[in-house]
N, C-alpha and C positions, 0 to 999 in steps of 0.2 A: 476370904473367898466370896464371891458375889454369889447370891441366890439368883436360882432358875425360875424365871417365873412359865406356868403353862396354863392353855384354857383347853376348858374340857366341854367341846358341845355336844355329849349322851342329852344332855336337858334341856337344848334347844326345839322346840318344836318343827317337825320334816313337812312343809305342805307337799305332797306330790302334785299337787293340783297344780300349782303356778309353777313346780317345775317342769313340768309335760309340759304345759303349754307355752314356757320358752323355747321345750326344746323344740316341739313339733314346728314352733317358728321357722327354727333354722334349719331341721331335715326334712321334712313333711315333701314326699314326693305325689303319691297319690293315696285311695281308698276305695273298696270295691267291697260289693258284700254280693252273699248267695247263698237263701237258706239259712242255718244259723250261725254264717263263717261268715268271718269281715279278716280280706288281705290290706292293710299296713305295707307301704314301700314308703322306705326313706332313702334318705344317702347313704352311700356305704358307711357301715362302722356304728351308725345310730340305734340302731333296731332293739339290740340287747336293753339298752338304756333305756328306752321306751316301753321295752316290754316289762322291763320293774317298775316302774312307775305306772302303769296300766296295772300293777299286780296290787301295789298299793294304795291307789284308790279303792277300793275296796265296794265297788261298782254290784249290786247285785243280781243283775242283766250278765255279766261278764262270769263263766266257769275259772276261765284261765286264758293261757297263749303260747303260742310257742316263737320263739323268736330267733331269729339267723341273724347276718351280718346287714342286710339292705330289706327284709322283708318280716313282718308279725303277722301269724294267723290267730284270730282273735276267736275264741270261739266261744256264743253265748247262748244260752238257756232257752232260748224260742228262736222260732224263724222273727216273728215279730220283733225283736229284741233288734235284730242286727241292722236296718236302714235308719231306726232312731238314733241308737248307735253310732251311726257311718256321720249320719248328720253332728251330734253333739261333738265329734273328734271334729269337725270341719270347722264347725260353730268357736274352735280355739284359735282358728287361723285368727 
């Protein structure tokens, strides 16, 4: 009987960095901020997947976010915080 061979990547290292910024690539619709919220619109169906990777950069400007199907509210730690912000997600186009 033939052996199974399998690969286990637990130990491959995760950048969330390069992959936000392929994904924002492909869905990245617009970005708005107000105070210390910044809205996130992508294409349908992206938003979740973005807002995980927005969780795991581990950004310390960024509290958290909440994320739906087409849209992320980004919500961060000063009013300050949020046009730098707005800029560095752009800054991945």
């Amino acid at each position: 009987m033939a052996g199974i061979n399998t690969v286990c990547r637990q130990n491959q290292r995760f950048n969330p960095l390069q992959k936000l910024k392929r994904t924002l690539t492909d869905a990245f619709i617009s970005i708005d901020h107000a105070d210390h919220l910044i809205v996130m619109k992508t294409l349908p169906g992206n938003a979740n997947a973005i807002g995980a990777l927005i969780d795991n950069l581990d950004w310390e400007e960024i509290m958290g976010n909440i994320s739906g199907d087409d849209t992320i509210l980004i919500i961060c730690k000063s009013a300050e915080a949020a046009p730098m912000l707005s800029q560095r997600f752009i800054d991945m186009l």
